[in-house]
C-alpha positions as CSV (number, residue, x, y, z in Angstrom):
1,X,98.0,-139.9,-64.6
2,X,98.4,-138.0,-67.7
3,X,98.2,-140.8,-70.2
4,X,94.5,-141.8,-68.7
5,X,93.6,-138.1,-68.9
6,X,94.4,-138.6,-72.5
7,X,92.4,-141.7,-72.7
8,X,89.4,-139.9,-71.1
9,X,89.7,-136.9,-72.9
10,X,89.6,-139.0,-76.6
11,X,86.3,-140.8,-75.6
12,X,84.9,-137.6,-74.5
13,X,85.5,-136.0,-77.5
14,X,84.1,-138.5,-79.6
15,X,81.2,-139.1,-77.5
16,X,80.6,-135.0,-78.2
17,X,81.0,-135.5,-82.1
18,X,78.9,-138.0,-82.5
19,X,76.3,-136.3,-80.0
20,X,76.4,-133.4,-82.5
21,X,76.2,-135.3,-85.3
22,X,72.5,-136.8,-84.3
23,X,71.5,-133.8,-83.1
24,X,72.5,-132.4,-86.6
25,X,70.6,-135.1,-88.5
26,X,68.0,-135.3,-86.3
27,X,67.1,-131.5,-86.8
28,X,67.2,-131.4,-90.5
29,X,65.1,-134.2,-90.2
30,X,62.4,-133.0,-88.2
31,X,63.0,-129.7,-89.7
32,X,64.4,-127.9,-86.9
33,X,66.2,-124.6,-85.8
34,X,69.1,-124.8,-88.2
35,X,66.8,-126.6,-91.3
36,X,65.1,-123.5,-90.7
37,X,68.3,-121.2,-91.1
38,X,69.1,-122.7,-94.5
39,X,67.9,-121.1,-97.6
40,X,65.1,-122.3,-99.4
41,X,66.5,-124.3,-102.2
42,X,69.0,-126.4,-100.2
43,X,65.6,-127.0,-98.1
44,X,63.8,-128.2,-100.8
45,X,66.5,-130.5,-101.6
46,X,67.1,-131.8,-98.0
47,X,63.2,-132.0,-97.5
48,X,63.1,-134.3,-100.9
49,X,65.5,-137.0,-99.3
50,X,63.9,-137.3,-96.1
């Protein structure tokens, strides 16, 4: 019973990371909350990549 816990719990945490990590990208790309939070040069920077 544990070792299938253990099983579930691995998928769920890398369904979560790579959940965050979209929502990460997609906010800095669509110049979200936290694109907003960042200071203005590393903005600039981000903005000229996208």
């Amino acid at each position: 019973m544990t070792e299938m816990f253990k099983k579930k719990k691995k998928w769920m945490v890398l369904i979560i990371s790579v959940g965050l990590l979209i929502a990460g990208l997609l906010d800095i790309k669509y110049q979200g909350l936290f694109f907003q939070l960042l200071p203005e040069s590393i903005q600039s920077k981000i903005a000229d990549i996208y």
